[in-house]
N, C-alpha and C positions, 0 to 999 in steps of 0.2 A: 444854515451853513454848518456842515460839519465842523466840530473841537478836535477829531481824531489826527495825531501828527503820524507821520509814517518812519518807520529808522530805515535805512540801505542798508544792504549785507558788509559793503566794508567798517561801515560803521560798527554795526552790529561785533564785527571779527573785532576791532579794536578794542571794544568795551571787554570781549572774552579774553583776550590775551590769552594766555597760555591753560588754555580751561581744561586737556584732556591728557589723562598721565596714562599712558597704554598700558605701562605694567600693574597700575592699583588691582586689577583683576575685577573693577566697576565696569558694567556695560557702557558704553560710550554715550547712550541715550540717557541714563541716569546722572550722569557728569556732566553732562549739557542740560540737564530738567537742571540742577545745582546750580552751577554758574547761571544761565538766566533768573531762578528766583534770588539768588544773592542780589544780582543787578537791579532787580527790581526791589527791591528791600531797601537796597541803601540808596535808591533814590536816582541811581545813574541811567537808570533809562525809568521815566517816570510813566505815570499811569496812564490809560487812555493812549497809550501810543500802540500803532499798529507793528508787530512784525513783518519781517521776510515771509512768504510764501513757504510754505514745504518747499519747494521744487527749486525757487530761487537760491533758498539758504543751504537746500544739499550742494548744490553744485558750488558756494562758494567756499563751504567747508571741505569739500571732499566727501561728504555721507551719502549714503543712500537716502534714500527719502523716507525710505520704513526706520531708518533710525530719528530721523529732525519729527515724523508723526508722532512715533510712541513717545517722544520728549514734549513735546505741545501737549501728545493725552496727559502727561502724569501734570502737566500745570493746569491742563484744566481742570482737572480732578483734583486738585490741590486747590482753586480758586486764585488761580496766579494769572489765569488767559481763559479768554471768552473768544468763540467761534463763530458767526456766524454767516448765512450763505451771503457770497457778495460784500461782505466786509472786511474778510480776512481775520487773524487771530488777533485779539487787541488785549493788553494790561491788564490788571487787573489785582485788587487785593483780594484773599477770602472775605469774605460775610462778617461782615462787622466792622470793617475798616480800617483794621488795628493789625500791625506788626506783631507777629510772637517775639517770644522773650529772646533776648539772644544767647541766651546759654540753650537753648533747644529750636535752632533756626531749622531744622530739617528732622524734627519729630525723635524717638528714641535714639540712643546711641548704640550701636552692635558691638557685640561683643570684641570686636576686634578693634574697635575704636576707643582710644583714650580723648575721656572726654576735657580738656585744661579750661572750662570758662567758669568753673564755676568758682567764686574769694570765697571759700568759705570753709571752718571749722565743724571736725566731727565735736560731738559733746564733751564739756569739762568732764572733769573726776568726778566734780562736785555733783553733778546732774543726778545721776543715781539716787545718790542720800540725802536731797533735796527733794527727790520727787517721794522716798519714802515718809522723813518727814511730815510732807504735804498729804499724804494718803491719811498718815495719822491723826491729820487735824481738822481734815476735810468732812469727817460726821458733825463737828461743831457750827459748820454749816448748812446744815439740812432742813434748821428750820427756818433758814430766810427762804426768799421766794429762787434767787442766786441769780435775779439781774438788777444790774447793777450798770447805769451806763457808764458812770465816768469810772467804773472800776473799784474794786477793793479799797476801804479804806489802809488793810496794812500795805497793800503795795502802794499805795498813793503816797502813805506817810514814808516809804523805803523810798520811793522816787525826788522824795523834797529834799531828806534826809544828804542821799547823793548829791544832789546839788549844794546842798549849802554845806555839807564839808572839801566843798572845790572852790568854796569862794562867795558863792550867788545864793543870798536866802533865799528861802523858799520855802511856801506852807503847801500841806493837801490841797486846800482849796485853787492851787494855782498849778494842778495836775490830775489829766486825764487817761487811762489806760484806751491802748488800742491792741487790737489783732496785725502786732507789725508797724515798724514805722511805715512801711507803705503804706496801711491802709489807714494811717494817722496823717498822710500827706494827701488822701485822697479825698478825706473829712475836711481840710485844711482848703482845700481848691472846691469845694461848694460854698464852704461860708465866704472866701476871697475874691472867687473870680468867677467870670460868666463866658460862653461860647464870644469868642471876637477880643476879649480881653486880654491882655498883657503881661508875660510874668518874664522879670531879669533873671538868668540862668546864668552862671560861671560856666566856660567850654573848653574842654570838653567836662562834663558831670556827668552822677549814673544813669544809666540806663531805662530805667525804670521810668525816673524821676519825668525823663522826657515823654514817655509811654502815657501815663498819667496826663499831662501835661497835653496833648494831642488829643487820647480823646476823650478830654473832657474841651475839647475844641478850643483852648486855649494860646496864643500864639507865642512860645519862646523866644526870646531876647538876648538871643547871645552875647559874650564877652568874652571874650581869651584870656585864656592865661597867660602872662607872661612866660620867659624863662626861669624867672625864679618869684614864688611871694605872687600875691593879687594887684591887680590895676583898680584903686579906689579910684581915683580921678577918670578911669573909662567905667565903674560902674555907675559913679554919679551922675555922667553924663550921658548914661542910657536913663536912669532914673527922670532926669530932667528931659530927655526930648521923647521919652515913648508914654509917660505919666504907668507906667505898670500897677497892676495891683499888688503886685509884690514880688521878690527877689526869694530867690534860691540857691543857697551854700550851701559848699561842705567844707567846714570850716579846719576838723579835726582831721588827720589824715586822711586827705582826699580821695575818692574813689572816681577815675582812676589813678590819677597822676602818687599818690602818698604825701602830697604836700602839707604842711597844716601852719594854717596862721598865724604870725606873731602877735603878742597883745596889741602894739600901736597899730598893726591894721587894720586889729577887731573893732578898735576907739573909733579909728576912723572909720570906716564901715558906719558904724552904726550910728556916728554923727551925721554921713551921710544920708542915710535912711531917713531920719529924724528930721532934717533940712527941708529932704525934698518929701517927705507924710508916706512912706516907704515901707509897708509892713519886711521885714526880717524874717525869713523861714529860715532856720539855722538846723543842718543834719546833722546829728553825731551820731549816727547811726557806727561809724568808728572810731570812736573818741576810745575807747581804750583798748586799741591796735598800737599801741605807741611802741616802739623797738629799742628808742635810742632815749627815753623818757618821757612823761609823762606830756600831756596836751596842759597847754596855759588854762588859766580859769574861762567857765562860759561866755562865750560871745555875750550871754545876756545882762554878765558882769556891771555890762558900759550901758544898761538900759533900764537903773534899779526904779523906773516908777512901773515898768513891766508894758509898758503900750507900740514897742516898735518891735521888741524880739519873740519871736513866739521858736521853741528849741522842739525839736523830735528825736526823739531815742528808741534803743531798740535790744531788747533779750537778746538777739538772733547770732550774732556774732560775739560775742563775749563769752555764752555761754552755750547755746546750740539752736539750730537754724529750726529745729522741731520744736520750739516753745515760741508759738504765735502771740508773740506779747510785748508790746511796742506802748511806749506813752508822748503826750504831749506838755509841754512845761510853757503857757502864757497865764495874762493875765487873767482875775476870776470870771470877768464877764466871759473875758472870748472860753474858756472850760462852759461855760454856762453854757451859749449859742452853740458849742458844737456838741453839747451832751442831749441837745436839741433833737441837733440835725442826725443825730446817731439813733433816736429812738425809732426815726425811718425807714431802717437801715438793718441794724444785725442786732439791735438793743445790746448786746455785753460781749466782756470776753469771759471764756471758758472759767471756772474758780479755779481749777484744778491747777493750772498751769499759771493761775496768779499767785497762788500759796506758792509755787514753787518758785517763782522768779524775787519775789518778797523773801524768801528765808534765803535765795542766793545772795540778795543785795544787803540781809542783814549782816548774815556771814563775811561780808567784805570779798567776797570771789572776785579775782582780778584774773587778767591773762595770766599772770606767775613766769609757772616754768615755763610755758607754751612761748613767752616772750624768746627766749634764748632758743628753742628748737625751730621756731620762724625767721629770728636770724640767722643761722647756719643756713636754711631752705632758700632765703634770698640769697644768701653771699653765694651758695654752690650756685643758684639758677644764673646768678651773674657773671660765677666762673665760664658755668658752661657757654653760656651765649659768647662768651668775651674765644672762649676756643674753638666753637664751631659756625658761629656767624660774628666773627671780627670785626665785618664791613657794617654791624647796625651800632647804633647810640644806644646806652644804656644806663641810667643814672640811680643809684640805690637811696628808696625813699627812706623816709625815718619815720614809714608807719604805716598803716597799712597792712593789706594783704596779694598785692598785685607790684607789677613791673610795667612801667609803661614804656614801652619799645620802640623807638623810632627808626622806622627804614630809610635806605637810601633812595627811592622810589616810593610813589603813590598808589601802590598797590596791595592794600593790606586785602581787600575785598578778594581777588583774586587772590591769594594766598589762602585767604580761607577757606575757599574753594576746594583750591587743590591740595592743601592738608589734609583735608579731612579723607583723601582718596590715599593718603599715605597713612591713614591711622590714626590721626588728632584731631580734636576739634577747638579752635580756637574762638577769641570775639575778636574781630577787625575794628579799629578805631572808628568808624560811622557811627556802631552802634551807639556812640558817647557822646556822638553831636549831631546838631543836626544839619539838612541842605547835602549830605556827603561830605562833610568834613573827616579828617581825621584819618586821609586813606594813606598816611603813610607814619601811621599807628596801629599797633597790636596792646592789648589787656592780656600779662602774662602772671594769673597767680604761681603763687610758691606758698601753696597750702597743701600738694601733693608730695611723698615721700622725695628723698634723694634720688632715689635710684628711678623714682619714674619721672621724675623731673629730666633726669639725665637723657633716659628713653625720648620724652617727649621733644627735646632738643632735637636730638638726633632725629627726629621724624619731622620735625619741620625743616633741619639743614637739608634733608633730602626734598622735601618741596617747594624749597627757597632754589634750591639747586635748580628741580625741574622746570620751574618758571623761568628762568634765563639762561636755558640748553637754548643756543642759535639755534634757529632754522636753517634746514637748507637753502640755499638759493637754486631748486628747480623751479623751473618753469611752471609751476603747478595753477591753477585757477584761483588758490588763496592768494598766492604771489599775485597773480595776475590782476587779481580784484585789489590788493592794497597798491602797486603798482601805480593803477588809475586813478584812485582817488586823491595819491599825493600830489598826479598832473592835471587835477583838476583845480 
């Protein structure tokens, strides 16, 4: 018996809402290829399901049929819809399974398109004279062999170093260098967890995290966030009824929300953990994103015999997103078993870019100025939302590098849509959880200048605009087909 479900064309109209902006100067076919792989991305019409007909779905759009074809060719060509005779066109992911990243859902960005998804910093000051430095010092290691899995011993010693002037000792031996906290979270989920296995997620969380998390066929465990601060009493009690192999935070300026934990939740937390044999994945991937002050000491503060918290950090944002250089901070064994499971793998990171990250973190490099020029870029992005979309919620985090935007509508997918057909590209709230959560949420950094923040406002208020220009009420076959459905 066939698994294939089938969607109806009013259905189908509903899930697009307001999918085509006639004036973007996009061919209509292209704006329709977009809106159905958004749809299919974030889960709201799921895989394995059949479309409308060519023939069916022009007539309820109003297109011709050479427009709904050339839209079907570019997703099959894309690996978004599979064809074949007698079955019609069905779902489908590309080849491999796997969602792209959501800062590039639709492949390059054109020139005419500002692109807003992506939190992140161009290079410190420091980076330069850091990397000259590192050139200088770099013949003195020529005659080791230069792999090294758990990483340089100066950057190991700079990474313990960091920690224990925040609170939390720490030796080398209880730290790993990776390529990125990503790929220090993806070392982290082979020693942890197996396909069918269980991991507690805070919801919404980054992006990635969940990417990761998927496929390595691991199944996420959501938990909301409250309005304010973490629900310990709803993470314990996913702990206790899902038995997870372990939990994933972000404890320090949250991505997205900017939220970051007070000590007694972290206590709590981690007594949790402990209760229920709960390994601790703790991100700080932006722990020194702080705006309004510094982040409390390491969650792994509350866990000093070092068996429940294992921390991930990260170069990339403190200091620039082109120094792939990430560490992990647990205890010696668990360093041991993943410098293991690493020599399978990539065996080391680059020396070059280790010397470099070691003399930034010798140096004391912090955000600094950068702190006060990212305040000003939230308070204007806030201005402007607050003057040109009045009707959304907006709450200024104390940290961070994004705005987490609540609409008044469940529509962020569609919005992303049709932004991008006015010039911007945004990330829709989906992207940060999972199931389709999150569709009446946008991820709004304020790492872009003033004046293109300003721009980029203005080119969403005009697609927030276009998505809720009424329809006529003629007579038309789209009318006609929602018409029906609602008297059915």
């Amino acid at each position: 018996m066939s698994t294939t479900s089938a969607l109806r064309p009013p259905s189908l109209i509903r899930l697009l809402g307001a999918w085509r902006a006639a004036d973007s100067g996009e061919p209509a076919y292209r704006q329709l290829a977009q809106a159905l792989r958004m749809l299919v991305l974030d889960g709201r019409i799921a895989l394995n399901v059949r479309l409308p007909g060519e023939r069916e779905l022009a007539a309820a759009l109003g297109l011709s049929r050479t427009t709904i074809a050339a839209a079907f060719d570019r997703l099959r060509d894309e690996g978004y819809l599979e064809s074949r005779q007698g079955s019609g066109s069905v779902t489908r992911m590309p080849p491999g399974g796997t969602r792209p990243d959501a800062t590039e859902p639709d492949g390059p960005v054109g020139d005419n398109v500002l692109n807003w998804t992506h939190a992140a910093l161009p290079a410190a000051d420091a980076v330069g004279g850091a990397y000259q430095a590192a050139l200088a010092e770099l013949p003195g290691w020529f005659g080791d062999i230069g792999y090294e899995p758990l990483g340089l011993m100066p950057l190991r010693q700079a990474v313990a170093d960091h920690f224990t002037r925040r609170g939390c000792p720490t030796g080398p031996n209880q730290v790993m260098v990776t390529n990125g906290a990503q790929h220090g979270f993806s070392l982290l989920l082979r020693l942890l967890a197996g396909p069918g296995d269980r991991a507690v997620i805070d919801h919404p969380t980054y992006h990635n995290a969940i990417l990761a998390l998927q496929r390595a066929h691991v199944v996420p465990v959501p938990v909301g966030l409250p309005v304010r601060g973490w629900d310990v009493d709803a993470m314990e009690a996913a702990f206790r009824q899902t038995s997870p192999r372990f939990a994933y935070v972000i404890a320090d300026f949250h991505n997205p929300t900017g939220r970051c934990m007070d000590p007694a939740t972290r206590r709590a937390l981690v007594a949790a953990s402990q209760r229920n044999h709960t390994p601790l994945i703790v991100d700080e991937t932006m722990v020194a994103m702080g705006l309004e002050g510094v982040a409390p000491p390491p969650v792994a503060v509350h866990d000093p015999q070092g068996r429940n918290v294992i921390t991930l950090g990260s170069a990339s944002k403190i200091y620039w997103g082109g120094l792939r250089v990430g560490w992990i901070r647990a205890d010696p064994q668990t360093i041991a078993a993943l410098g293991r499971i690493r020599t399978t793998l990539d065996m080391a990171s680059p020396v070059l870019d280790q010397l470099v990250v070691a003399r930034l973190m010798m140096d004391g490099v912090g955000l600094g100025d950068r702190a006060l020029m990212l305040r000003n870029r939230r308070d204007h992005l806030m201005a402007e939302l607050e003057r040109q979309l009045p009707h959304w919620r907006v709450e200024a985090p104390v940290g961070g590098l994004s705005l987490w935007a609540q609409l008044p509508r469940p529509e962020a997918t569609a919005l992303a849509a049709l932004a991008e057909s006015h010039g911007v590209r945004i990330a829709p709230g989906p992207r940060f959880g999972v199931n389709g959560a999150f569709e009446r949420f946008l991820r709004l950094p304020f790492t872009l200048s003033e004046a293109m923040l300003t721009g980029a406002v203005e080119r969403l208020a005009e697609a927030d605009a276009r998505l809720h220009v009424r329809r006529p009420r003629a007579r038309d076959p789209l009318a006609l087909a929602l018409e029906a459905d609602r008297l059915i």
